[in-house]
C-alpha positions in Angstrom: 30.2 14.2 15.3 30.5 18.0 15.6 32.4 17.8 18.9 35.0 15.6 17.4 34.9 18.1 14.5 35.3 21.0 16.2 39.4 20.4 16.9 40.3 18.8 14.0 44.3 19.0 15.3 43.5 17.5 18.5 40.8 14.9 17.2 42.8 13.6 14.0 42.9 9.9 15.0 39.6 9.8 16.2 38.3 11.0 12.9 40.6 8.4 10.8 39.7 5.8 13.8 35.6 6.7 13.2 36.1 6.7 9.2 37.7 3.4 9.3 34.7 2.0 11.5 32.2 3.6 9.5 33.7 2.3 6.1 34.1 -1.0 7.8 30.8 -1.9 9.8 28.9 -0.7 6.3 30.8 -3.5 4.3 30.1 -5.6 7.1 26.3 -4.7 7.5 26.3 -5.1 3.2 27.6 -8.8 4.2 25.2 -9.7 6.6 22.4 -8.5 4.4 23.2 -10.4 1.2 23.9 -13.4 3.3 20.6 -13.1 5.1 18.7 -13.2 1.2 20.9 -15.5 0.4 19.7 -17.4 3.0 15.8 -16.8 2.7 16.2 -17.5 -1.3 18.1 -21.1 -0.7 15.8 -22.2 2.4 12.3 -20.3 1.6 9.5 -23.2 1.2 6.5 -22.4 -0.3 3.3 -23.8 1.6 0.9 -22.9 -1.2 0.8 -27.1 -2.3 1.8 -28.8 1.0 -1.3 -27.8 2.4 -3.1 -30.5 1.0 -1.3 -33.3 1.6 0.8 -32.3 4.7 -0.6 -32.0 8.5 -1.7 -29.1 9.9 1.7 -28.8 12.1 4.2 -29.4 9.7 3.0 -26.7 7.5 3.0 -23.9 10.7 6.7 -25.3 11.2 7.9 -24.5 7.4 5.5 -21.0 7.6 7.3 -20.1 11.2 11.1 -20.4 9.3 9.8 -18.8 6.3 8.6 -16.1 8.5 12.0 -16.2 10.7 14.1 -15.6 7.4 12.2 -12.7 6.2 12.1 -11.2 9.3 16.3 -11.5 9.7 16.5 -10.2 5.8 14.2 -7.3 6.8 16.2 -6.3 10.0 19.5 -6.5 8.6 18.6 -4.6 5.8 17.6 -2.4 8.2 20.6 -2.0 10.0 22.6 -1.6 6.9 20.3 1.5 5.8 21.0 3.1 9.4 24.9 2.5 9.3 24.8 3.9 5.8 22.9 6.8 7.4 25.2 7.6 9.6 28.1 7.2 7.4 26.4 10.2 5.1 25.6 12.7 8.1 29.3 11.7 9.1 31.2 12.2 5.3 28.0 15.4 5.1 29.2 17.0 8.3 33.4 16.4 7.9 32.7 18.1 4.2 30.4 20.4 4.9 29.1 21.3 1.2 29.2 25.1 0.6 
């Protein structure tokens, strides 16, 4: 980031090329995020009941996809927390606060 600042003349396309990424792979991450709860909310099953009148196997099977979608919420949310990150060093360090 501070080598492509340090020639702002030279490097102008590649800092509007990297803010356009930036501002687009966070709306994207933000996207994948809300879709993954989304997706945990609309297909979580709660085992608490079944286990008394379902076998042993069926239950692991709905605890395994319950497990699945939490784990996909909790790494996309995640990803969007390191891309949003990396946008603040990146907005920090092109306006450097004095």
């Amino acid at each position: 980031i501070k080598l492509i600042l340090s020639d702002t003349w030279a490097n102008a396309e590649a800092v509007e090329r990297l803010t356009a990424y930036l501002e687009n792979i966070v709306e994207e991450s933000k996207q994948a995020w809300k879709l993954a709860s989304q997706e945990y909310v609309d297909n979580y099953r709660s085992t608490t009941y079944l286990k008394s009148y379902l076998p042993k196997k069926e239950v692991a099977e709905i605890t395994k996809n319950n497990k699945r979608l939490a784990a996909r919420v909790k790494s996309s949310k995640a990803l969007h927390g390191r891309w949003l990150k990396i946008q603040t060093i990146w907005n920090d360090t092109k306006h450097p606060k004095n």
